[in-house]
Residue, then its C-alpha position, 0 to 999 in steps of 0.5 A: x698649292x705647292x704645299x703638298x710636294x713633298x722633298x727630302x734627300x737620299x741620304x737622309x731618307x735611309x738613315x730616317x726614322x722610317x729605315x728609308x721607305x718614303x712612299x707608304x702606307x703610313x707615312x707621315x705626309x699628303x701624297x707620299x701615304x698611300x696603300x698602292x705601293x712602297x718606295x725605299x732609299x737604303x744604303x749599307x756601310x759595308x763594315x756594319x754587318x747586314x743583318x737581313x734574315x731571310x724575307x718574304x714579301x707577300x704583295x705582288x712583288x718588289x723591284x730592287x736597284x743598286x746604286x752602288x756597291x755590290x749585293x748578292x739576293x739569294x731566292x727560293x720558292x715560299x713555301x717550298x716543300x719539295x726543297x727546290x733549291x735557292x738560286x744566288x743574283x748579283x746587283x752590281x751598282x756600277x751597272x745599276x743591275x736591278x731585278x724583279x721578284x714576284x710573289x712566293x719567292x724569300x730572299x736573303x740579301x747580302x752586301x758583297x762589296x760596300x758601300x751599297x745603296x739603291x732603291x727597292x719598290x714594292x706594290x702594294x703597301x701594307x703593314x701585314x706583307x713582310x714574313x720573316x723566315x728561321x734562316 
């Protein structure tokens, strides 16, 4: 019976092999694979350069908190052919400032001040609904 629960940590789920998502489309057990959504655990060291390129999720959209540190997710429309320009947030940790950004919007995520960690969940999950973007 409790067989199907599945545990894990913060700190080892980031640095997994699955880069911290631990609820997916394909996860590797039971009742943490799922198409419905998607659960991240990230962390950044905040010496490593964050290397995140400029994204768009094309699901409904993605919650993201921070834990701590402090980042800074830049958003425009996708696509935007009027060139309406992007609009900066900041994700305090300390305040564990979260935000919500539905779908038509890329985003380019940067570490402001590390270390940084928190939670992202995205609806639905699947593996066609990342685009990369040319920064």
């Amino acid at each position: 019976m409790f067989d199907t629960i599945v545990t894990g940590d913060f700190a080892n789920s980031a640095t997994s092999a699955t880069k911290g998502w631990v609820v997916f489309h394909s996860a590797p057990e039971g009742v943490a694979k799922t198409p419905a959504l998607e659960i991240k655990h990230w962390a950044y060291d905040g010496k490593t350069p964050l290397d995140y390129g400029k994204k768009e999720f094309l699901g409904k959209g993605e919650y993201i908190i921070a834990h701590e540190g402090i980042l800074e997710i830049e958003v425009e429309p996708s696509p935007n052919p009027r060139g309406v320009p992007s609009h900066k947030y900041t994700l305090d940790g300390s305040k564990r400032d979260f935000m919500i950004v539905p779908q038509g919007f890329s985003k380019i995520v940067r570490v402001i001040q590390g270390p940084t960690s928190g939670v992202t969940v995205r609806w639905p999950s699947h593996p066609d609904l990342n685009r990369n973007h040319a920064s």
